[in-house]
C-alpha positions in Angstrom: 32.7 -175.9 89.5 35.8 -173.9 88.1 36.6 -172.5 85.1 38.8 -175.5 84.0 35.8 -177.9 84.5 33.3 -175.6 82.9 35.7 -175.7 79.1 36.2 -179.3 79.7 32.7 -180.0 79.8 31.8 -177.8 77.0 34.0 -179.3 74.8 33.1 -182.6 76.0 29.6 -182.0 75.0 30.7 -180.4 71.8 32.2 -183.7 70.5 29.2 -185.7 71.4 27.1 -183.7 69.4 29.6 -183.6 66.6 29.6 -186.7 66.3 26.1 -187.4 66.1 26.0 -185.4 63.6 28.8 -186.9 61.9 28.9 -190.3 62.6 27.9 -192.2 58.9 30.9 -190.2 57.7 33.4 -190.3 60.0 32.6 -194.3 60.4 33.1 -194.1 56.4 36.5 -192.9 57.2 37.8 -194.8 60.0 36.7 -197.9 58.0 38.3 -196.5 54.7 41.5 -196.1 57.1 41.9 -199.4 58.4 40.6 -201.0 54.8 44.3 -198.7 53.5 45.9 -199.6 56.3 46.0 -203.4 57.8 49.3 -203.1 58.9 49.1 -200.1 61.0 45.5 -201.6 62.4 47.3 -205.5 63.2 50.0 -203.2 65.0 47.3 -201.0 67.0 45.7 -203.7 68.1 48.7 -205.7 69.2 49.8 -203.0 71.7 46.6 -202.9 72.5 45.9 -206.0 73.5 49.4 -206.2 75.4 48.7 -203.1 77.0 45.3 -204.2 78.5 47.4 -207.8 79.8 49.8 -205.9 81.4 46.9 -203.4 83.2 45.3 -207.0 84.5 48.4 -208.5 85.2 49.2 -205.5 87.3 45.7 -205.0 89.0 45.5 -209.0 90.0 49.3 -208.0 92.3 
């Protein structure tokens, strides 16, 4: 395992355990963002959802 792998998986593990210790507030958050923001959310999820049709369409070729 290089270097490279070794920081990636540090920092991998880092952001698990933040957010465990995190997660009521940063849930709080992300549901206080998309409560202020619908229209950015109903845009989100529309290229979303267009993305992941195109990714099927493409894998079924």
């Amino acid at each position: 395992m290089n270097t490279e792998e070794k920081v990636r998986q540090a920092r991998a593990e880092y952001q698990r355990e933040y957010y465990k210790k995190n997660k009521r507030r940063l849930r709080e958050y992300q549901n206080k963002w998309r409560k202020d923001n619908p229209e950015l959310v109903k845009k989100y999820n529309t290229n979303y959802w267009l993305k992941q049709s195109e990714v099927e369409h493409e894998s079924k070729q």
